[in-house]
N, C-alpha and C positions, 0 to 999 in steps of 0.2 A: 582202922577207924573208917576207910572208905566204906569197906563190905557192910560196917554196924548203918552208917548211914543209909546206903543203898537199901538196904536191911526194914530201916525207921521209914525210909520213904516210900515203898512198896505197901508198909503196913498200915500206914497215910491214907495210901491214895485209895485201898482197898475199901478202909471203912468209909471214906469221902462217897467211894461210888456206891456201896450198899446202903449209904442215909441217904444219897439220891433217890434211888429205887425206892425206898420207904416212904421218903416225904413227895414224891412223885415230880421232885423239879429236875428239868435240865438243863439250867446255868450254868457257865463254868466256876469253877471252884480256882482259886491260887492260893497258894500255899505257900507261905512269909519263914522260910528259917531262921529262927532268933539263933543266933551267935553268943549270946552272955558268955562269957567267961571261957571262950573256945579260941584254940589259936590262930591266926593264919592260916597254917597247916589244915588244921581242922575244916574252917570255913573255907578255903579251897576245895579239900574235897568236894563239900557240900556243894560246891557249883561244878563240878568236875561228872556230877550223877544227876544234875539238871537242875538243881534248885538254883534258880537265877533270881529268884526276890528273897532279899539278907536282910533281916534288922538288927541293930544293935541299941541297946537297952543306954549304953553312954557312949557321948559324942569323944570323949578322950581315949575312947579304945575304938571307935567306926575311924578317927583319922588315921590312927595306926594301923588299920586293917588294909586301908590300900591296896589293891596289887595289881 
């Protein structure tokens, strides 16, 4: 799961900086990983390859997300 993520994020940020170049701004861009339905596990990862802004879609699975 790491690699697919690393994977999804790389493919992110690529299209992020060619719509820059298009629309011709250079503000920075953050990038929010939603979580739904991912485990711990998963969302670890996700912060393990830089994604440090996490949302979760309900507040009875962000409390159990923890870690």
């Amino acid at each position: 799961m790491r690699n697919r993520i690393l994977s999804n994020k790389a493919e992110i940020e690529n299209r992020i900086a060619e719509a820059k170049t298009r629309g011709g701004f250079s503000h920075d861009v953050i990038i929010v990983a939603v979580t739904k339905y991912q485990t711990i596990e998963d969302t670890n990862a996700a912060i393990e390859v830089g994604l440090s802004n996490i949302g979760e879609n309900y507040v009875q699975a962000a409390a159990g997300s923890e870690g």
